[in-house]
C-alpha positions in Angstrom: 15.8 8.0 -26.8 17.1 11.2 -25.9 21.5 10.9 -24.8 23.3 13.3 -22.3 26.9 14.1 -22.0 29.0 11.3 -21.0 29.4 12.2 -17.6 25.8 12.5 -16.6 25.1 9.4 -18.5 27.4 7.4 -16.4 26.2 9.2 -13.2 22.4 8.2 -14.5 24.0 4.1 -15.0 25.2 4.3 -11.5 21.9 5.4 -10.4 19.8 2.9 -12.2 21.9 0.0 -11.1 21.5 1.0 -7.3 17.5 1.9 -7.6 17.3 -1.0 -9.6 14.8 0.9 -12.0 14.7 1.6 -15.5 15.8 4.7 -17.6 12.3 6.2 -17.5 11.6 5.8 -14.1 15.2 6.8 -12.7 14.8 10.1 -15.0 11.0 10.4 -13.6 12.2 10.0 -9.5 15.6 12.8 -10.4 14.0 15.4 -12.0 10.8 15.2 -9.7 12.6 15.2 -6.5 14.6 18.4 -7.8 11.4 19.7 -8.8 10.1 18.8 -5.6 13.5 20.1 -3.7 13.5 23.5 -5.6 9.3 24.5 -4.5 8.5 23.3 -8.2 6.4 20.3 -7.2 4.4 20.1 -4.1 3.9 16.7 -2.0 6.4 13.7 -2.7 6.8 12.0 -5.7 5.7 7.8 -5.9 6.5 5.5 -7.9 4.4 2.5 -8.4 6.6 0.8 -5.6 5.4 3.8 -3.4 7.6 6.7 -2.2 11.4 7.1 -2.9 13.1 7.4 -0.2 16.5 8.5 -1.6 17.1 11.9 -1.7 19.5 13.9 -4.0 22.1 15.8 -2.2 24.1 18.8 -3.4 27.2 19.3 -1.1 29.0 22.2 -3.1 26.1 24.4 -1.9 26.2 23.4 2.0 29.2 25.5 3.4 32.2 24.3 5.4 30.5 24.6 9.0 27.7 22.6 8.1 30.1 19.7 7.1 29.5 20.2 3.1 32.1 19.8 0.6 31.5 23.2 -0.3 32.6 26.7 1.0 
């Protein structure tokens, strides 16, 4: 099984705890909605429960008048 660095393996416990999925699947629905997010992958990526409706946000690029952490 391939490990990250501590802090995007705790991010990635927190993550499978709230999807309630497991390690393949959670990696599966992150990297394909960045994929998706970034013009990678075209059309929305299912699971076998059907579509994923979280989304992954990234507030240090929205900027200070769009309410973002960022600036």
């Amino acid at each position: 099984m391939k490990t990250f660095p501590d802090d995007i393996e705790t991010a990635l416990a927190a993550f499978i705890g709230t999807a309630q999925v497991d390690r393949d699947e959670a990696i599966r629905r992150i990297v394909g909605d960045w994929l998706s997010g970034h013009g990678y992958l075209r059309g929305s990526v299912s699971s076998d429960e059907g579509d994923i409706s979280e989304t992954v946000q990234y507030p240090e690029f929205m900027d200070d008048a769009s309410g973002g952490a960022g600036g």
